[in-house]
DOLUMMAR-494012 format. One record per residue: residue number from 0; x, y, z of N, C-alpha, C in turn. Coordinates in pm, 1 decimal. Layout:
BEGIN
+-----+----------+----------+----------+----------+----------+----------+----------+----------+----------+
! pos !      nxx !      nyy !      nzz !     caxx !     cayy !     cazz !      cxx !      cyy !      czz !
+-----+----------+----------+----------+----------+----------+----------+----------+----------+----------+
! NUM !        X !        Y !        Z !        X !        Y !        Z !        X !        Y !        Z !
...
+-----+----------+----------+----------+----------+----------+----------+----------+----------+----------+
This chain:
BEGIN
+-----+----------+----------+----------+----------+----------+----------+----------+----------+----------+
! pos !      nxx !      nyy !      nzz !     caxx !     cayy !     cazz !      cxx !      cyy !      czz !
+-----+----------+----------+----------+----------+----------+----------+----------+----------+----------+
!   0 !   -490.4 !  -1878.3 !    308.4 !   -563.8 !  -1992.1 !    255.6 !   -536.6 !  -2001.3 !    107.1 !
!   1 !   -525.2 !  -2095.5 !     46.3 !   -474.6 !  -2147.7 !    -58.4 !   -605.2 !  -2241.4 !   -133.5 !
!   2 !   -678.7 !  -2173.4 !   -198.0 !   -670.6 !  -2078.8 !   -331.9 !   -713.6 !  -1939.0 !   -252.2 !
!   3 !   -656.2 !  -1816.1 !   -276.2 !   -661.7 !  -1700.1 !   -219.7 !   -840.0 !  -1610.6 !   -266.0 !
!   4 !   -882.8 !  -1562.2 !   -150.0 !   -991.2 !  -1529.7 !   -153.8 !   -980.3 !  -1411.0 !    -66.6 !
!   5 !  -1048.6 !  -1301.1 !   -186.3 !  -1003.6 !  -1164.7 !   -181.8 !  -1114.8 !  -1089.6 !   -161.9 !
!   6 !  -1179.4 !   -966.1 !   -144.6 !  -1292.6 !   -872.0 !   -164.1 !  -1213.3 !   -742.3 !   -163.1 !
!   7 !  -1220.8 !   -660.3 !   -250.7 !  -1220.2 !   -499.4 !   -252.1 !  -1313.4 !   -440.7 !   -244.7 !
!   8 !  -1374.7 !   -378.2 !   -142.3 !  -1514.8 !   -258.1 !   -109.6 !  -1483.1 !   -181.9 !   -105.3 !
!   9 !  -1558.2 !    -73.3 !   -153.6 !  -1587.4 !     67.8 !   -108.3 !  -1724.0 !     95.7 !    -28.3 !
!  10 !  -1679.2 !    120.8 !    108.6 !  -1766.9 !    131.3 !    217.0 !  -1764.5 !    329.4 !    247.3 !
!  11 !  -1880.7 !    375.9 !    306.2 !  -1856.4 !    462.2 !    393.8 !  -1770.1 !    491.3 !    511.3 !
!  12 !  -1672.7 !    511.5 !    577.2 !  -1633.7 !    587.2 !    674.4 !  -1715.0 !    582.3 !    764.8 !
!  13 !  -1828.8 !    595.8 !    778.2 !  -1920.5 !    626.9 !    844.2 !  -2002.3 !    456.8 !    888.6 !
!  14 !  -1982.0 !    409.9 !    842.9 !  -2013.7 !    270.1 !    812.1 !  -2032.4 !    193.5 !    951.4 !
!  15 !  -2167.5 !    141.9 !   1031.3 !  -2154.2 !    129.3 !   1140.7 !  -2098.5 !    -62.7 !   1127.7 !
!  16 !  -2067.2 !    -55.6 !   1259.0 !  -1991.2 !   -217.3 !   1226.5 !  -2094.5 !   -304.5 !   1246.8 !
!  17 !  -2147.5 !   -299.2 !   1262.2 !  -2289.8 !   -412.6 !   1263.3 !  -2334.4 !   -472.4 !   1120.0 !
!  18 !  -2304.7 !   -339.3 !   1001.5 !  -2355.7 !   -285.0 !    830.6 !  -2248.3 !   -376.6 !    807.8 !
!  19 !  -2104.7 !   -291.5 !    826.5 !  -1961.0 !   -317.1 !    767.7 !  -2001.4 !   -502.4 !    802.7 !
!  20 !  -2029.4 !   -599.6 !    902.8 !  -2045.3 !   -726.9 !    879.6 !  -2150.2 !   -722.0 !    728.6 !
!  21 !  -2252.7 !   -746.3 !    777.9 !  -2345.9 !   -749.5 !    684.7 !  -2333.4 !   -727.6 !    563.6 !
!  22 !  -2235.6 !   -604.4 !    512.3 !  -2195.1 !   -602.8 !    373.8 !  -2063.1 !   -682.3 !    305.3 !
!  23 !  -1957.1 !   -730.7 !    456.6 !  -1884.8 !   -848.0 !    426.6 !  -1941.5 !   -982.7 !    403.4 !
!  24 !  -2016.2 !   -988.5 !    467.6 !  -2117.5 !  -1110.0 !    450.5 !  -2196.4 !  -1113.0 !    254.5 !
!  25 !  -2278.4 !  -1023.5 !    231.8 !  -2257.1 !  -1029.7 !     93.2 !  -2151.1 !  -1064.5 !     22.7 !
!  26 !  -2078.4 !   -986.8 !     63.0 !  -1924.2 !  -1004.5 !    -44.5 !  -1902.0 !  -1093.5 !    -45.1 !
!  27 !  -1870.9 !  -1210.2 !     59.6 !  -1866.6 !  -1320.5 !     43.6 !  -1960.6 !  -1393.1 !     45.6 !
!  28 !  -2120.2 !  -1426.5 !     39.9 !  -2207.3 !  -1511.8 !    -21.3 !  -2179.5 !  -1592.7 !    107.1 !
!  29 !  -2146.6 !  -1538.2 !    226.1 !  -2243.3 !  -1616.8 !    364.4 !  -2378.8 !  -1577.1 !    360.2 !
!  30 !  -2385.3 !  -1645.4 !    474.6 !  -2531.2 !  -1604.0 !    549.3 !  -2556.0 !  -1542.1 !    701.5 !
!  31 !  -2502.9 !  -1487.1 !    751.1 !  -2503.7 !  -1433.0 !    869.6 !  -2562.5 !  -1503.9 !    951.9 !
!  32 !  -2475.9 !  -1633.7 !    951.5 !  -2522.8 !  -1745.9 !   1044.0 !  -2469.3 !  -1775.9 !   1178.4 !
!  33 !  -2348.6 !  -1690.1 !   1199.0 !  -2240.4 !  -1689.7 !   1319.0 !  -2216.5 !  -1559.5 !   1370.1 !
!  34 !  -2169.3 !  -1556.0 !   1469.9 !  -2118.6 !  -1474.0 !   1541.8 !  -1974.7 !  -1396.9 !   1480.0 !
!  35 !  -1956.9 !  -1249.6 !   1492.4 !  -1851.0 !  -1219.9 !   1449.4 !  -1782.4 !  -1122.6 !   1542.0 !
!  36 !  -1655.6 !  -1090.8 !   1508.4 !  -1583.5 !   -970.2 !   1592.5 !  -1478.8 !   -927.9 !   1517.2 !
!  37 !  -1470.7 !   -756.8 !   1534.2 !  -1393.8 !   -690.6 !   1439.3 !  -1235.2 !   -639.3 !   1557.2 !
!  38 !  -1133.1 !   -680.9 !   1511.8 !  -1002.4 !   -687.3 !   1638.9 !   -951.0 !   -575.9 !   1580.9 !
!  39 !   -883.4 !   -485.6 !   1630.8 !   -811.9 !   -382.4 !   1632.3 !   -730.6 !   -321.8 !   1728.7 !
!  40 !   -569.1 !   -325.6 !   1751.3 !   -525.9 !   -274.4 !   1867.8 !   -597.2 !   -333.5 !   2000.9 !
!  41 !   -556.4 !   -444.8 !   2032.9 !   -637.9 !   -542.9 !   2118.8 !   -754.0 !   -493.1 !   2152.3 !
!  42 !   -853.0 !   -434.7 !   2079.8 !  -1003.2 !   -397.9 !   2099.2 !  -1072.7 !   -487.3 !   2021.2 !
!  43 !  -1165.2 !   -504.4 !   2059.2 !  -1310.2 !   -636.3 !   1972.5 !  -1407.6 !   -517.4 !   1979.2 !
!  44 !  -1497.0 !   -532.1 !   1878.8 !  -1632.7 !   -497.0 !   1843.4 !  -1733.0 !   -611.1 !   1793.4 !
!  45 !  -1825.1 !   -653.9 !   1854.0 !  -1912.8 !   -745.9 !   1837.3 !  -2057.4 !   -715.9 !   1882.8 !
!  46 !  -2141.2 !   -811.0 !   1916.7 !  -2253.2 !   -792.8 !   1921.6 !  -2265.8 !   -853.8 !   2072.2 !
!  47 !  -2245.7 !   -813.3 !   2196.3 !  -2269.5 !   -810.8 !   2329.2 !  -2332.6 !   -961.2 !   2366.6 !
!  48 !  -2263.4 !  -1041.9 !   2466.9 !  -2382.2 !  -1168.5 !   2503.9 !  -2469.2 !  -1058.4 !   2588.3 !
!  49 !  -2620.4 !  -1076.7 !   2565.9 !  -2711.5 !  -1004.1 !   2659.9 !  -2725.4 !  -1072.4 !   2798.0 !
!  50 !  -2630.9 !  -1195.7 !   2845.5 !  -2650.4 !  -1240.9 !   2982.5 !  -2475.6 !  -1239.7 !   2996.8 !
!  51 !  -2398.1 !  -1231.0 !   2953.2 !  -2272.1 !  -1179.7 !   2973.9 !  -2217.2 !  -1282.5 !   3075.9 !
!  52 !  -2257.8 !  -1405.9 !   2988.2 !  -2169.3 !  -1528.7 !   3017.2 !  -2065.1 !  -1581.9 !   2954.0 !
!  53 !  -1983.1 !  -1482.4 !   2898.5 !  -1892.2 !  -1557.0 !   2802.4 !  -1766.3 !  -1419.6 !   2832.5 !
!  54 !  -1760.8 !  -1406.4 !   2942.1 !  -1604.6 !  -1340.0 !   2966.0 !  -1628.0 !  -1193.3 !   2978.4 !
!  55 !  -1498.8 !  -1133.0 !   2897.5 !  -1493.5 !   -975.7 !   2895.2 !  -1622.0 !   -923.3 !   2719.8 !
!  56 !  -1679.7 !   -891.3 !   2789.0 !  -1789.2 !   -848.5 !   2608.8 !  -1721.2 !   -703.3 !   2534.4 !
!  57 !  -1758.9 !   -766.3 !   2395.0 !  -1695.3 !   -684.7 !   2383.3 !  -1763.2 !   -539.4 !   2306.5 !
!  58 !  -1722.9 !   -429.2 !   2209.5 !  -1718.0 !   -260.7 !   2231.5 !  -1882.7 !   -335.3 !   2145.0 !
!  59 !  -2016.2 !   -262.5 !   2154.0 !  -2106.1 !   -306.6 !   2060.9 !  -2109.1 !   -266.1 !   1912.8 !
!  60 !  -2096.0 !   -355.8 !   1823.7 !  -2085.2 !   -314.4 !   1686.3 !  -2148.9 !   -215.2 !   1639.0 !
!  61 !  -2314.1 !   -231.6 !   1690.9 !  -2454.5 !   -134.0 !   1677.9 !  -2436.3 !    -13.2 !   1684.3 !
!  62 !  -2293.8 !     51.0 !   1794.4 !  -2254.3 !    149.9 !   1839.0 !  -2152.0 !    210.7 !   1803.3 !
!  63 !  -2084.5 !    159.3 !   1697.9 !  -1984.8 !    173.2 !   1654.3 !  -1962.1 !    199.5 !   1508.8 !
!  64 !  -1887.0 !    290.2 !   1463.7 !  -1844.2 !    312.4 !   1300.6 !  -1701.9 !    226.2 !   1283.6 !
!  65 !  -1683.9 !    267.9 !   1171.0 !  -1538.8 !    234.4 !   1096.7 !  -1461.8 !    318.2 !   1145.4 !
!  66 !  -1524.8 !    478.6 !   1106.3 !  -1461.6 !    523.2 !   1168.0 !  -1381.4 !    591.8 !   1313.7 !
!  67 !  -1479.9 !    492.0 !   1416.1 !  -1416.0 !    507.9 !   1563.7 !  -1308.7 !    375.2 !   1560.2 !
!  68 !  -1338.1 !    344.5 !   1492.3 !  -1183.6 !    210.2 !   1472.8 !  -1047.2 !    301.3 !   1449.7 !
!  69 !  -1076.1 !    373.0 !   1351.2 !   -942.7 !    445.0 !   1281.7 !   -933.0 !    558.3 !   1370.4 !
!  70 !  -1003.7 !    651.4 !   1425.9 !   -952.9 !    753.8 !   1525.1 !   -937.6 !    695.7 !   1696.1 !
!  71 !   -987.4 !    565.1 !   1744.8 !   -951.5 !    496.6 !   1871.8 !   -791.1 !    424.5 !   1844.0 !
!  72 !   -781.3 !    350.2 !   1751.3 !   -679.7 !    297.5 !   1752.1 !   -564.9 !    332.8 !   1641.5 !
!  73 !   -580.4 !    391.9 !   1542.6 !   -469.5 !    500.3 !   1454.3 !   -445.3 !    357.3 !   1314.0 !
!  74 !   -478.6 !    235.6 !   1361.3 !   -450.0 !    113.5 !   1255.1 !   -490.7 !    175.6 !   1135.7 !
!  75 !   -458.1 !     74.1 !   1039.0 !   -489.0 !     66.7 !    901.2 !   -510.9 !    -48.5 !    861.3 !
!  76 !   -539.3 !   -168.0 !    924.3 !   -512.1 !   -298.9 !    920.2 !   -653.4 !   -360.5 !   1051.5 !
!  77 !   -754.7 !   -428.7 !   1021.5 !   -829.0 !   -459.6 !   1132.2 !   -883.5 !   -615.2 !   1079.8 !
!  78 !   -861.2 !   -659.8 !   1191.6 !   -910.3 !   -830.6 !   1175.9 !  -1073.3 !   -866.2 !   1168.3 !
!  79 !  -1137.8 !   -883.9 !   1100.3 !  -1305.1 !   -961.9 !   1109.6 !  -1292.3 !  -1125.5 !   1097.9 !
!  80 !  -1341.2 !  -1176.0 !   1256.3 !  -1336.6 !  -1292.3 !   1261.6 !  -1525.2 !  -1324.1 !   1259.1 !
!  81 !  -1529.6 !  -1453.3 !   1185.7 !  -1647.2 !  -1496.1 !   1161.0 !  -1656.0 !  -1632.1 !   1188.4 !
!  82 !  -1771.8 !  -1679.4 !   1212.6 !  -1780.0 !  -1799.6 !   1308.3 !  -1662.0 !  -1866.0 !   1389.7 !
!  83 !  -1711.1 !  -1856.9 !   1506.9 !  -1563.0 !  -1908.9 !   1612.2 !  -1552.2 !  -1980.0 !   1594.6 !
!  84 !  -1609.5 !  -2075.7 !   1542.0 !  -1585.4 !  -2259.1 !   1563.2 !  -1501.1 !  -2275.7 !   1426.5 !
!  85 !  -1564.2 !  -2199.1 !   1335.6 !  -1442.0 !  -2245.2 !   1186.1 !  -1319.6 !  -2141.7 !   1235.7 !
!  86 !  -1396.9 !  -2043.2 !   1294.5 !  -1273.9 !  -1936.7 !   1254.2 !  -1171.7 !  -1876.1 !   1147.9 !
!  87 !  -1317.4 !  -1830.1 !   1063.3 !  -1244.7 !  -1767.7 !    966.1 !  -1181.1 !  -1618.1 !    991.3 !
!  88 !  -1059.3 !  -1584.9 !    953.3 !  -1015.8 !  -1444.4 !   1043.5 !   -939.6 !  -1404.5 !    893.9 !
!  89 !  -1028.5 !  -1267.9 !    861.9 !   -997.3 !  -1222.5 !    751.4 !   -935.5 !  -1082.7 !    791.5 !
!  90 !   -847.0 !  -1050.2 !    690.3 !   -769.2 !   -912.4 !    721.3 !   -781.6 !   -845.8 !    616.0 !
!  91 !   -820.0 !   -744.0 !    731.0 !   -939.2 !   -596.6 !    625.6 !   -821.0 !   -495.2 !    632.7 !
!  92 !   -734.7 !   -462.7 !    486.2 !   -656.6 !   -317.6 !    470.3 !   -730.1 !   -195.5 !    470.3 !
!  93 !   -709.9 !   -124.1 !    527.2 !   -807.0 !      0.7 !    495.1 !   -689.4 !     90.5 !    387.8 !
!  94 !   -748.4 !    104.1 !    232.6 !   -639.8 !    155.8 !    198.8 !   -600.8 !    322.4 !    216.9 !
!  95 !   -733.7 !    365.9 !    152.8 !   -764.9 !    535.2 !    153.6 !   -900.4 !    522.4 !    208.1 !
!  96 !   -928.1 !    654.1 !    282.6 !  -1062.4 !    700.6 !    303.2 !  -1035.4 !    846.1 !    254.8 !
!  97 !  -1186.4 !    882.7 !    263.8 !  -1208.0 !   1036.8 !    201.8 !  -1306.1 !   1140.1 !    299.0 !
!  98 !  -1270.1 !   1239.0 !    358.3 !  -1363.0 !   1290.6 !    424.5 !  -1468.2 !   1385.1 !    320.9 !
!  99 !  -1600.1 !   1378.6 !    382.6 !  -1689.4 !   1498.8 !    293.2 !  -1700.4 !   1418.2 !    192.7 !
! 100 !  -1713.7 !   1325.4 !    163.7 !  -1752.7 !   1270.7 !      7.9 !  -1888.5 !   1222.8 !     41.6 !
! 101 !  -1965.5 !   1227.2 !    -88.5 !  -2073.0 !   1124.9 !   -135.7 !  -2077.1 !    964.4 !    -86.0 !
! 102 !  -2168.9 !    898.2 !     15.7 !  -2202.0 !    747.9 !     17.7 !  -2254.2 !    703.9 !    -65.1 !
! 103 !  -2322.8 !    780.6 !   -141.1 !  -2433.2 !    752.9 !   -247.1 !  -2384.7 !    620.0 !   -354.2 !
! 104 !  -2442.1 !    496.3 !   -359.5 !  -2442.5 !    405.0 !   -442.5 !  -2333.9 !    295.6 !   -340.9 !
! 105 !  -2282.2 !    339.2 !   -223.4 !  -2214.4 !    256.2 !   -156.3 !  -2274.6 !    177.5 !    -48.3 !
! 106 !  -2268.4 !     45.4 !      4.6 !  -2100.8 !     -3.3 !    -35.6 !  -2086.9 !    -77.6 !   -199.1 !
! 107 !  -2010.0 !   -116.7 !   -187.0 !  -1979.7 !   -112.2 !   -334.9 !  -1852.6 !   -220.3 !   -401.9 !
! 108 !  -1927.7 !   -300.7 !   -436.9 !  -1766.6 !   -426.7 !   -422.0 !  -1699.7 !   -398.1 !   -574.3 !
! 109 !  -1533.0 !   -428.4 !   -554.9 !  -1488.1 !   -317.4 !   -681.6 !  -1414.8 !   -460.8 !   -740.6 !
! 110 !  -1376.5 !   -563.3 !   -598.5 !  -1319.6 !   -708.8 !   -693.0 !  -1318.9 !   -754.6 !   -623.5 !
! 111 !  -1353.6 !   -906.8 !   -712.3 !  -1323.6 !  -1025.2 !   -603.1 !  -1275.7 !  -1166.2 !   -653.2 !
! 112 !  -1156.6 !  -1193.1 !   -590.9 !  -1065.3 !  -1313.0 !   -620.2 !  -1131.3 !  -1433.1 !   -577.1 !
! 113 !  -1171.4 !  -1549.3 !   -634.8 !  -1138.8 !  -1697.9 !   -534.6 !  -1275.8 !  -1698.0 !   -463.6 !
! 114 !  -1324.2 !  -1854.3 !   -474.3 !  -1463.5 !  -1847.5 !   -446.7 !  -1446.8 !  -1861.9 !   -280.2 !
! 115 !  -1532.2 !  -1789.9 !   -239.3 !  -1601.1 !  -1820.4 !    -46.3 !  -1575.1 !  -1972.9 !    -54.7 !
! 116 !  -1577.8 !  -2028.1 !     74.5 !  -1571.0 !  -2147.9 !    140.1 !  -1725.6 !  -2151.2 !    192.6 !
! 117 !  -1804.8 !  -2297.2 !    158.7 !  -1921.2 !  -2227.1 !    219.5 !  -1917.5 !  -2278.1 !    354.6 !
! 118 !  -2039.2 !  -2205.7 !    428.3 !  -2070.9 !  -2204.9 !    560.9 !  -2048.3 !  -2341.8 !    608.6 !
! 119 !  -2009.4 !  -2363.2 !    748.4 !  -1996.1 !  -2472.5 !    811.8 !  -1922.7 !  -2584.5 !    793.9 !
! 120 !  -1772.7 !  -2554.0 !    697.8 !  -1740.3 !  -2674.1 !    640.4 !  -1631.8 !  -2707.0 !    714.9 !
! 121 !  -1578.5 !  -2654.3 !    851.7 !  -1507.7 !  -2715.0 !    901.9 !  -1396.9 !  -2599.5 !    930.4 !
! 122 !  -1397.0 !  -2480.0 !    880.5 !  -1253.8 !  -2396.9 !    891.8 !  -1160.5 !  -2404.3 !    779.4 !
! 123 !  -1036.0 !  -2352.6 !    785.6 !   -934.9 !  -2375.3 !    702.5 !   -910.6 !  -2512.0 !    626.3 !
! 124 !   -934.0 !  -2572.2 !    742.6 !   -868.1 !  -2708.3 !    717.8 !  -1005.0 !  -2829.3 !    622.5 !
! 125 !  -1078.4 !  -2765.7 !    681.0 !  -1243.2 !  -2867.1 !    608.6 !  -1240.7 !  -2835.3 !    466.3 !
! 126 !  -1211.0 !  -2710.3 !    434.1 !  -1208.4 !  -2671.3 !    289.4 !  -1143.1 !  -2712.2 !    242.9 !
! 127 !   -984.9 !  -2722.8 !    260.0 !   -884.3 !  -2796.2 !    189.4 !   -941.9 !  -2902.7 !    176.9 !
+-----+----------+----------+----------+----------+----------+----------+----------+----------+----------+
């Protein structure tokens, strides 16, 4: 997307994916108004339909860390898609992690490029 819109965090490892939204959601100045899913090695992590009308559901975020992303699938690279209908699909580098360290004062945003698109404006294309 063009003007480029960036976030650098420092998250826990430990970081359950339900949080890891929620603290992307800060970073970018949404509102946790949509549905999301974190893709990795054709795996999804999301938040379960509780009547499981909408296909294959997918791994529950609630249940899940960062780090069962990186020891299930070996990536370094994981997709967070946010609202389906705009479909914003942002790509999360994982650069370094650290085992045995301090969370203390995290997460922790270290930079950020290029303002958010706000909520509901249509996707890629509404913003332009």
């Amino acid at each position: 997307m063009k003007p480029e819109v960036m976030r650098c965090l420092v998250v826990p490892v430990t970081l359950r994916l339900d949080r890891l939204h929620l603290t992307l959601q800060a970073a970018f100045g949404w509102t946790n108004s949509h549905l999301f899913e974190f893709l990795a090695a054709e795996r999804r992590w999301g938040i379960p339909d509780p009547d499981g009308d909408f296909g294959p559901q997918p791994i529950d975020a609630r249940k899940a860390r960062l780090s069962d992303i990186v020891q299930e699938t070996g990536v370094k690279t994981i997709h967070y898609l946010y609202d389906f209908g705009d479909s914003w699909d942002h790509v999360i580098k994982l650069e370094k992690w650290f085992d045995n360290t301090t969370t203390e004062g995290l997460p922790l945003l270290l930079e950020a490029i290029g303002r958010c698109p706000p909520e509901d404006v249509g996707g890629a294309s509404g913003y332009a």
